[in-house]
Backbone as CSV, one residue per row, in Angstrom:
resi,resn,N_x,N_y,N_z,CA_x,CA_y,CA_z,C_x,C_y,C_z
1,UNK,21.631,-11.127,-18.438,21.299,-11.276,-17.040,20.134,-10.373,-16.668
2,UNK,20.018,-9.273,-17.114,18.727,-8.156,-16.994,17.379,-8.679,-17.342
3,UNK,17.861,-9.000,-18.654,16.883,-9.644,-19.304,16.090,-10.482,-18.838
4,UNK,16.815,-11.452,-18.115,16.086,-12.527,-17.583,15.180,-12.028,-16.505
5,UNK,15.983,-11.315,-15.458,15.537,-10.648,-13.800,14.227,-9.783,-14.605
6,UNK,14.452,-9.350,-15.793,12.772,-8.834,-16.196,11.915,-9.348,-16.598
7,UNK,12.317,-10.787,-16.994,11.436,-12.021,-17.996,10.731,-12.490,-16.587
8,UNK,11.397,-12.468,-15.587,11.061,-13.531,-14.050,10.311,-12.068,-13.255
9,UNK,10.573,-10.846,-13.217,9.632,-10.129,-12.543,8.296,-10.032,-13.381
10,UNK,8.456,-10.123,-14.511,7.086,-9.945,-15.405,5.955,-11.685,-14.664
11,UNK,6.818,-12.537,-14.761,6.316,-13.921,-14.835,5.619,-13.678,-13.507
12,UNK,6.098,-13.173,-12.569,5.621,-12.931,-10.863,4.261,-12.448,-10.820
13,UNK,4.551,-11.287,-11.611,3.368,-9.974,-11.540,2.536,-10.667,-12.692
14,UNK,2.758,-11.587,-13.544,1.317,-12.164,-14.384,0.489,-12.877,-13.440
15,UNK,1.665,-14.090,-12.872,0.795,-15.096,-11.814,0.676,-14.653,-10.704
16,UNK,0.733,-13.390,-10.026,-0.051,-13.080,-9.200,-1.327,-12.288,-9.394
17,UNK,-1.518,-11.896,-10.594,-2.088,-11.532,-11.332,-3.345,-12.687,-11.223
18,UNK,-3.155,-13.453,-11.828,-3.869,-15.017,-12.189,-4.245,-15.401,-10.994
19,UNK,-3.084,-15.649,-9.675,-3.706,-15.841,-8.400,-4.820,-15.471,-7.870
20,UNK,-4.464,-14.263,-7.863,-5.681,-13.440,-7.600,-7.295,-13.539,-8.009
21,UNK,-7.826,-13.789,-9.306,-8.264,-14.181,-9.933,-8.782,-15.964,-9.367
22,UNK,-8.332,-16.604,-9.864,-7.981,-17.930,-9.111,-8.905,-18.248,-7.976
23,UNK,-8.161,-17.194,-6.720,-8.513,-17.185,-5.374,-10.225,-16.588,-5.356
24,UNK,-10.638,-15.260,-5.948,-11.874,-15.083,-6.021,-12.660,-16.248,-6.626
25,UNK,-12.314,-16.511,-7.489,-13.077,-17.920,-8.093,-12.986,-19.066,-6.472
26,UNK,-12.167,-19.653,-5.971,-12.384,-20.224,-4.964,-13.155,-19.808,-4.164
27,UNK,-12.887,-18.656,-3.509,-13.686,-18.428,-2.035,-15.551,-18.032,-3.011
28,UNK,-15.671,-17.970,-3.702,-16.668,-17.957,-4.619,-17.699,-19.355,-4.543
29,UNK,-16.854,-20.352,-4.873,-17.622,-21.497,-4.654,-17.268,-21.919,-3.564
30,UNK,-16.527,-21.427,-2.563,-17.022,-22.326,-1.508,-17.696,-21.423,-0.786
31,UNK,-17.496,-20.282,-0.554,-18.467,-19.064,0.768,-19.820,-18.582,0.151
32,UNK,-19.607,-18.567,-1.669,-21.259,-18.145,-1.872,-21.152,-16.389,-2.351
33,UNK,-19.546,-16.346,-2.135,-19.731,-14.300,-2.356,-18.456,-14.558,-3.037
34,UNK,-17.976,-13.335,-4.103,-16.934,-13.264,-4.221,-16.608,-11.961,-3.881
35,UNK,-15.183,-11.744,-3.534,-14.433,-10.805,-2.742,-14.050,-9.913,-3.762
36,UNK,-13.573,-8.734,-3.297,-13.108,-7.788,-3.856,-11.638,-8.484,-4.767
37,UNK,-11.011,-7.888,-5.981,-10.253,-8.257,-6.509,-9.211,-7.793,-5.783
38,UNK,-8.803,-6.808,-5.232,-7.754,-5.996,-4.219,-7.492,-7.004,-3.338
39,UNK,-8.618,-6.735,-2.939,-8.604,-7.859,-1.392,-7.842,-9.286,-2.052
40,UNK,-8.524,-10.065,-2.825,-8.102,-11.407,-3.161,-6.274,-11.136,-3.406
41,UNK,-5.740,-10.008,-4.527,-4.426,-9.913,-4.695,-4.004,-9.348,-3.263
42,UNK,-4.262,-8.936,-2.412,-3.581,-8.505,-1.475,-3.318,-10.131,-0.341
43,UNK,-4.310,-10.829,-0.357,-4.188,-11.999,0.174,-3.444,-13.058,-0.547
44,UNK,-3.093,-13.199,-1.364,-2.187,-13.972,-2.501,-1.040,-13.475,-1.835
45,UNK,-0.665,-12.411,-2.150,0.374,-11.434,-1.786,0.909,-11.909,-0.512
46,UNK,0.109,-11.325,0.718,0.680,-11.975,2.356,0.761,-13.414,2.475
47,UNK,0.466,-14.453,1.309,0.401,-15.563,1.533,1.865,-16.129,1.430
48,UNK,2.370,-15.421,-0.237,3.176,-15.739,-0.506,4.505,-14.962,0.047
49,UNK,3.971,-13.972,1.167,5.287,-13.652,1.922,5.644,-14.496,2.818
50,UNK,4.802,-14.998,3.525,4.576,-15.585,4.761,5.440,-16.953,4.280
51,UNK,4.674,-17.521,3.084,5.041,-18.844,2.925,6.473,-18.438,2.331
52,UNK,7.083,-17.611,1.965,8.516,-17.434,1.673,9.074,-17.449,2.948
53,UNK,9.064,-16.750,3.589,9.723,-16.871,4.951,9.787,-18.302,6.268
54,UNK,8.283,-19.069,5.849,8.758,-20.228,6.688,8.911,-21.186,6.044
55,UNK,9.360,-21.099,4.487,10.274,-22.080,3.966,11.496,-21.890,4.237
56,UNK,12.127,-21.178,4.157,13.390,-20.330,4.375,13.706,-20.962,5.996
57,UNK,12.584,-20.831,7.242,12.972,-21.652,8.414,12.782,-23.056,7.718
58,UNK,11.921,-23.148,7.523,11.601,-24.572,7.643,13.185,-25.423,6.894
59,UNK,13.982,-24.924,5.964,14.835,-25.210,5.462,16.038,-25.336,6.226
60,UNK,15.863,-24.353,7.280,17.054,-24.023,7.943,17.107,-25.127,9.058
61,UNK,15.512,-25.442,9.547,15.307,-26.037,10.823,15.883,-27.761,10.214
62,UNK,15.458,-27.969,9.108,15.788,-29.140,8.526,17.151,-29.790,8.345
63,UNK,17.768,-28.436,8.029,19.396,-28.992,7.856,19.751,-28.754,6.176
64,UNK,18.542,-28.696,5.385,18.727,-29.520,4.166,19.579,-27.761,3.702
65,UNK,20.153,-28.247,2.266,20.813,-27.408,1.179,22.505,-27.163,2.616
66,UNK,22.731,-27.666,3.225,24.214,-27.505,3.707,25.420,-27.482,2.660
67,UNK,25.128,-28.979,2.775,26.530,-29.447,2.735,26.523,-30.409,0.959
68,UNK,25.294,-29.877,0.108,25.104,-30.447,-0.906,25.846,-30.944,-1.941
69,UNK,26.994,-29.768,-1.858,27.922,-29.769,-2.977,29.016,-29.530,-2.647
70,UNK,30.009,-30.574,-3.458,31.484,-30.577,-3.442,31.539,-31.994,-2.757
71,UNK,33.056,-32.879,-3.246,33.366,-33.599,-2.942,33.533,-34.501,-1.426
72,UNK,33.752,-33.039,-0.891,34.065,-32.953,0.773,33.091,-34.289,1.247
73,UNK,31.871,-34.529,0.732,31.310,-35.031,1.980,32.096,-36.046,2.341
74,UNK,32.074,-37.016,1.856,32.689,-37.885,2.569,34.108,-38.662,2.271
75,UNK,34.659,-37.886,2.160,36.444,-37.455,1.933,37.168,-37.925,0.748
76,UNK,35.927,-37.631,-0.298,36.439,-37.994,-2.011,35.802,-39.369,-2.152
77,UNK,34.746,-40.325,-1.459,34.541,-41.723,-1.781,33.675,-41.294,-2.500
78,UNK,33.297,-42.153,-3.582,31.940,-41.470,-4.749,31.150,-42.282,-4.169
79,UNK,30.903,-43.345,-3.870,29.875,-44.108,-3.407,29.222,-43.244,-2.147
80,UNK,30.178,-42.991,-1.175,29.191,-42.285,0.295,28.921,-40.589,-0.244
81,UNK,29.358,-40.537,-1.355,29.083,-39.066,-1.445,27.600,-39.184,-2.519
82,UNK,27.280,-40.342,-3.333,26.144,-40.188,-3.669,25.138,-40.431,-2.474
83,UNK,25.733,-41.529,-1.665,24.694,-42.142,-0.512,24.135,-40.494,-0.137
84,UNK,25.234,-39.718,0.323,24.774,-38.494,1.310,24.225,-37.687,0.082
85,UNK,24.045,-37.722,-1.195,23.144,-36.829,-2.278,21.873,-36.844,-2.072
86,UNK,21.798,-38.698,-2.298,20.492,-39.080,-2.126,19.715,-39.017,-0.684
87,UNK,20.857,-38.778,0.549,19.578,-38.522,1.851,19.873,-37.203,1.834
88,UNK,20.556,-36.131,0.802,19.961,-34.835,1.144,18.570,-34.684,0.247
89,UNK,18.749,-35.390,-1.009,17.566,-35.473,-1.425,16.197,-35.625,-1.177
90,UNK,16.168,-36.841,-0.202,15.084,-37.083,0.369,15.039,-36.340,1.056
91,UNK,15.786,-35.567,2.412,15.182,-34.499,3.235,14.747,-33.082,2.638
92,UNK,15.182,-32.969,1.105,14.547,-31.800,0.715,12.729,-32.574,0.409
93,UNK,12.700,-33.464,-0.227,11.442,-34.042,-0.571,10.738,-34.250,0.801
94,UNK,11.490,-33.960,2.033,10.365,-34.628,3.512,10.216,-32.716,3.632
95,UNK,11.004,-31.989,3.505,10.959,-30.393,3.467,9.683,-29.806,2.402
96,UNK,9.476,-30.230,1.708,8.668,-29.955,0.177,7.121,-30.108,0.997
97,UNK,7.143,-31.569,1.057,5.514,-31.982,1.874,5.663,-31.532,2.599
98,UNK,6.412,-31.254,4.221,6.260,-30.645,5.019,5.568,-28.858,4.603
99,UNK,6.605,-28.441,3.586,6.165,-26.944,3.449,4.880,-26.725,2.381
100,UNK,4.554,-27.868,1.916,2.775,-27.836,1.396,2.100,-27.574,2.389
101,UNK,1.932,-28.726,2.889,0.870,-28.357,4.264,1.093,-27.198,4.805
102,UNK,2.177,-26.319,5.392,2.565,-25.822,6.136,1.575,-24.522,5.159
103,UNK,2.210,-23.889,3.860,1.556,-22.917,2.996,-0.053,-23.114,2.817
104,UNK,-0.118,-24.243,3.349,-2.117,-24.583,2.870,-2.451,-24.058,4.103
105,UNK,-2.096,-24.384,5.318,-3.003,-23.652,6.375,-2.117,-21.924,6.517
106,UNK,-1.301,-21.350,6.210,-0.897,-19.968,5.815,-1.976,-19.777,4.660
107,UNK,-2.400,-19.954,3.518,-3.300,-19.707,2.942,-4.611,-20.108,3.456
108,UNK,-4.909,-20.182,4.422,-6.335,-20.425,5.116,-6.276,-19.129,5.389
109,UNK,-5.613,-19.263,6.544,-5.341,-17.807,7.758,-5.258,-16.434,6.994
110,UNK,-4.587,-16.364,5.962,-4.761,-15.652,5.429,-5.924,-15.040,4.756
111,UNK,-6.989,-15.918,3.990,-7.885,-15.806,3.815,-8.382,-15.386,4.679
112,UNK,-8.665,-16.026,5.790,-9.855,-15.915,7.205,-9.596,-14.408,7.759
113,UNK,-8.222,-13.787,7.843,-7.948,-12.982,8.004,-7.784,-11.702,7.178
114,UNK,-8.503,-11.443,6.075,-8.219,-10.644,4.701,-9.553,-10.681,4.332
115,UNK,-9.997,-11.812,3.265,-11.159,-11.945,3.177,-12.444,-11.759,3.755
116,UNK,-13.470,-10.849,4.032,-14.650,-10.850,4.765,-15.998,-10.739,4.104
117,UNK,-16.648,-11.491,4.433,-18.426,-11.347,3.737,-18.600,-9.858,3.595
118,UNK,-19.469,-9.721,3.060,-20.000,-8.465,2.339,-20.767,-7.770,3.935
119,UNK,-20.742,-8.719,4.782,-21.204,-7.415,5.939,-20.269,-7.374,6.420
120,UNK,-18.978,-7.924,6.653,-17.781,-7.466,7.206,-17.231,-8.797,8.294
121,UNK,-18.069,-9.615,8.120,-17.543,-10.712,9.085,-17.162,-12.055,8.534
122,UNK,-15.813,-12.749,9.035,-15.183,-13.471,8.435,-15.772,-14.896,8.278
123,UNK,-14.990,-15.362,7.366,-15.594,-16.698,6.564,-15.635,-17.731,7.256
124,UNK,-14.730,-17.713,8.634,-14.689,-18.721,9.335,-13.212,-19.813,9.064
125,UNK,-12.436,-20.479,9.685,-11.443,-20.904,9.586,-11.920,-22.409,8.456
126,UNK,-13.106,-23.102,8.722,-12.986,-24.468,8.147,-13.028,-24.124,6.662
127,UNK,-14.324,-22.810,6.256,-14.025,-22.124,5.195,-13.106,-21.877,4.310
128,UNK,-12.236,-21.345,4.942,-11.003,-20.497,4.712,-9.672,-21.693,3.674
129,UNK,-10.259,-22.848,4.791,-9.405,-23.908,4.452,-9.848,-24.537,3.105
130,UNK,-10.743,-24.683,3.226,-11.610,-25.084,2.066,-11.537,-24.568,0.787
131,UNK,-11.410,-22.994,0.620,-11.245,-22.300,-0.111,-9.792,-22.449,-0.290
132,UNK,-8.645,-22.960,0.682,-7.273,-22.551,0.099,-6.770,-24.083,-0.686
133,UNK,-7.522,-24.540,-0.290,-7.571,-26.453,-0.827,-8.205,-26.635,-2.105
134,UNK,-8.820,-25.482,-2.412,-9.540,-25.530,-3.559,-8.508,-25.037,-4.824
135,UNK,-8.105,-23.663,-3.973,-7.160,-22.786,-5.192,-6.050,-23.665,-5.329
136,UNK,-5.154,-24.738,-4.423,-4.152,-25.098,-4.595,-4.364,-26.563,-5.483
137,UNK,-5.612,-27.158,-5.190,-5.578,-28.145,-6.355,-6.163,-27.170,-8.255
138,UNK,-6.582,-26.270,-8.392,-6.525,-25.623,-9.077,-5.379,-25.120,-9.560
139,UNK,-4.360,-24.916,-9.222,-2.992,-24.315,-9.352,-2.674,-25.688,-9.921
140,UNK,-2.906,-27.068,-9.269,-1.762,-27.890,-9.708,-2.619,-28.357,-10.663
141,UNK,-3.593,-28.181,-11.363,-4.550,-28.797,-12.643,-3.974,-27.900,-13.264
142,UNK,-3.594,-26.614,-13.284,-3.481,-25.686,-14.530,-2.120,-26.244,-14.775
143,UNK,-0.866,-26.864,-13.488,0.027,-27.067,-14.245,0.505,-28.135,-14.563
144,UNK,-0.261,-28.838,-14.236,-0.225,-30.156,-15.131,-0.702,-30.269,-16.816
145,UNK,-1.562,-29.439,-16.978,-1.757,-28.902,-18.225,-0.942,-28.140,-18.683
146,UNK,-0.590,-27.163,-18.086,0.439,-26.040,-18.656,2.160,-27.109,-19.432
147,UNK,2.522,-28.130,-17.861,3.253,-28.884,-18.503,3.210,-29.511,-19.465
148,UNK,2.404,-30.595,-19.384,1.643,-31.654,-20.641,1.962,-30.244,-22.165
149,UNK,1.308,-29.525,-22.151,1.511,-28.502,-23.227,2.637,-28.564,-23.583
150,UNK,3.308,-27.505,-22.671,4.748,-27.201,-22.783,5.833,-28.399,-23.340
151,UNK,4.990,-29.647,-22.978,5.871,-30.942,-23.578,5.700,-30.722,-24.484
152,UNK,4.339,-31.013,-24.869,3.868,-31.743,-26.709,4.607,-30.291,-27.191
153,UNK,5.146,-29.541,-27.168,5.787,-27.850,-28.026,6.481,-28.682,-28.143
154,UNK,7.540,-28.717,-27.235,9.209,-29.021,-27.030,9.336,-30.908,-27.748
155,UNK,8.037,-31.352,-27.576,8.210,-32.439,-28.520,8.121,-32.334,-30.552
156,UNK,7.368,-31.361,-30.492,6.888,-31.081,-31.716,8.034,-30.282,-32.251
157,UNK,8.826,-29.328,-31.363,10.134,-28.550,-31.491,11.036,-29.175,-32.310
158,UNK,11.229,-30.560,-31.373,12.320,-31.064,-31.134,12.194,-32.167,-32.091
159,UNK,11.117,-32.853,-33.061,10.581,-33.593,-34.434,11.271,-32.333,-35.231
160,UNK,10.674,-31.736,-35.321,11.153,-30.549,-36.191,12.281,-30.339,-36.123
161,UNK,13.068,-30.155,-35.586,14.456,-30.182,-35.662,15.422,-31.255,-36.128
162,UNK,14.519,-32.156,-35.905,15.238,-33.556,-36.543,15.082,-34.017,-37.968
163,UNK,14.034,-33.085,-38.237,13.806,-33.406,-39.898,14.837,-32.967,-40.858
């Protein structure tokens, strides 16, 4: 159990690590300057507090993760108890898109608010956005690759094991 809680704090502190990184590369091509590395991890950082906390509402405001588990829902019938699986399902999936968008303009603001040109004045909000639209389709190219990878292993693993 340690083990793991240190395998998952290490994993945090790499990819915020990487974020960071990441994010200077964004506001880079889109503002024309790149930012201090501090600055960029410190804005990663408030992003991902922020966006922890109004998932956490946004979850709450939704309804979703209640009543997910256990028979109870609908008084032992398996049929209405998958029915009610599958519309908690979907309201976590209307929760998910909702809390993309929601973290893309928190990673604007954040930027706009953290980030500043080299004379001290900010990038501007359409900027900001631009730059956080940039890092987040960047995030999802690395892990679509990272996955795709991680398959062909666990495929190549898993040949190997069968031999």
């Amino acid at each position: 159990m340690g083990g793991a809680l240190v395998i998952m704090l290490v994993a945090v502190i790499v990819g915020l690590l990487i974020a960071g990184l990441i994010l200077k590369f964004s506001v880079r091509l889109v503002a024309g300057f790149s930012p201090g590395y501090g600055r960029a991890l410190l804005t990663v950082l408030a992003a991902a507090v922020l966006g922890f906390i109004v998932n956490i509402v946004l979850t709450m405001v939704f309804g979703v993760g209640g009543g997910m588990m256990g028979g109870g829902l609908a008084g032992g019938d398996p049929d209405a108890a998958a029915a009610a699986m599958a519309g908690a399902g979907m309201a976590m999936m209307g929760v998910m898109a909702v809390s993309a968008i929601v973290n893309l303009f928190i990673l604007a603001a954040c930027i706009n608010w953290i980030i500043k040109r080299p004379g001290g004045i900010a990038i501007g909000f359409g900027r900001s956005l631009l730059a956080a639209l940039l890092y987040l389709v960047i995030f999802v190219v690395i892990g679509i690759i990272f996955g795709v990878v991680m398959g062909m292993l666990g495929m190549g693993a898993g040949m190997m094991a069968g031999m």
